[in-house]
C-alpha positions, 0 to 999 in steps of 0.5 A, spaced: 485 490 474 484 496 478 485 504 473 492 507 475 494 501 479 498 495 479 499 490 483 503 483 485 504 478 489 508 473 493 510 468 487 507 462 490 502 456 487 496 460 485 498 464 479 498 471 481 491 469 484 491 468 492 488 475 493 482 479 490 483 486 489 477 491 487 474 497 488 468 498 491 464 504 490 461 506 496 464 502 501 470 508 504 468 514 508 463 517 507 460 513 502 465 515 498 470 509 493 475 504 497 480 498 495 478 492 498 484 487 498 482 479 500 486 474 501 483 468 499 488 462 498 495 462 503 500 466 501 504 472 504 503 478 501 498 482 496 500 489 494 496 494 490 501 500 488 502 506 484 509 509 481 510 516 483 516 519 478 520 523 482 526 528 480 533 529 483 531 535 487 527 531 491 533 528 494 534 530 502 525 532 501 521 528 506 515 525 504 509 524 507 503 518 504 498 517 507 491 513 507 484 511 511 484 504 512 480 499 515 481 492 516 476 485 517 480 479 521 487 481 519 492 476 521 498 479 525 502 481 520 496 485 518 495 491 513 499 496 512 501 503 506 508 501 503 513 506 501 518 503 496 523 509 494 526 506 487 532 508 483 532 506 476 536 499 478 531 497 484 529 498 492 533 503 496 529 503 502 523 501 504 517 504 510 511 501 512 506 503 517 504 500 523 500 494 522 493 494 523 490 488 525 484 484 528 477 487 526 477 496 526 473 502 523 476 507 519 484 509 521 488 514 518 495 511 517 501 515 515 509 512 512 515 518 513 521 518 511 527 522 507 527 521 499 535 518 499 539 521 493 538 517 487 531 515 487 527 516 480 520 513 484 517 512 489 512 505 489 506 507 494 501 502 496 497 498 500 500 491 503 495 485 506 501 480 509 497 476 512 489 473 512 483 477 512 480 483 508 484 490 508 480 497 506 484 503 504 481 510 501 483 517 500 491 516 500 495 522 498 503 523 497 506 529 499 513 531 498 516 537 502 
């Protein structure tokens, strides 16, 4: 349970407990809080996420979400920031960054995209798709 944050996974056997999702106090740049997603049993996705409300004057705004991340054995599918911009009835679209992959050092990885008429929110978050461990810290959203 992470304060502010929600979180799911694929439906699969292990009950919503395929992935361990933590914040580790020290382990971000600088020193500084981090999430750390792991993937502990086969399944093909784990999310941490948070609703941004969003009003109708944001329509045809870019928005602009973006993190530092790092990775430790990721699979191809890799680590990556989702952006779900949402109406009250479900997904309008979709944006993911470039997976990383492998094993790397601090990144910054950004999603960008136009918010679509008729979005109420937008779910931003961090998406494991594949084995291995994801890092992520010092996400922000911006909306011009």
């Amino acid at each position: 349970n992470i304060p502010g944050w929600d979180h799911e996974e694929h439906a699969g056997p292990w009950n919503a407990n395929a992935f361990e999702m933590i914040i580790e106090p020290n382990a971000g740049p600088g020193g500084g809080p981090a999430l750390r997603v792991t993937r502990i049993h086969k399944e093909e996705y784990g999310f941490v996420y948070q609703k941004v409300p969003v009003g109708a004057d944001a329509a045809g705004k870019t928005f602009i979400f973006s993190a530092r991340m790092s990775t430790e054995n990721a699979g191809p599918r890799g680590w990556v920031l989702v952006a779900n911009l949402q109406s009250n009835n479900g997904i309008l679209d979709q944006k993911r960054s470039i997976p990383i992959v492998g094993t790397t050092d601090w990144q910054t990885a950004e999603v960008l995209g136009t918010i679509p008429k008729g979005t109420a929110f937008i779910d931003i978050g961090f998406m494991l798709h594949d084995s291995g461990t994801g890092r992520a810290a010092q996400p922000t959203l911006s909306v011009d």
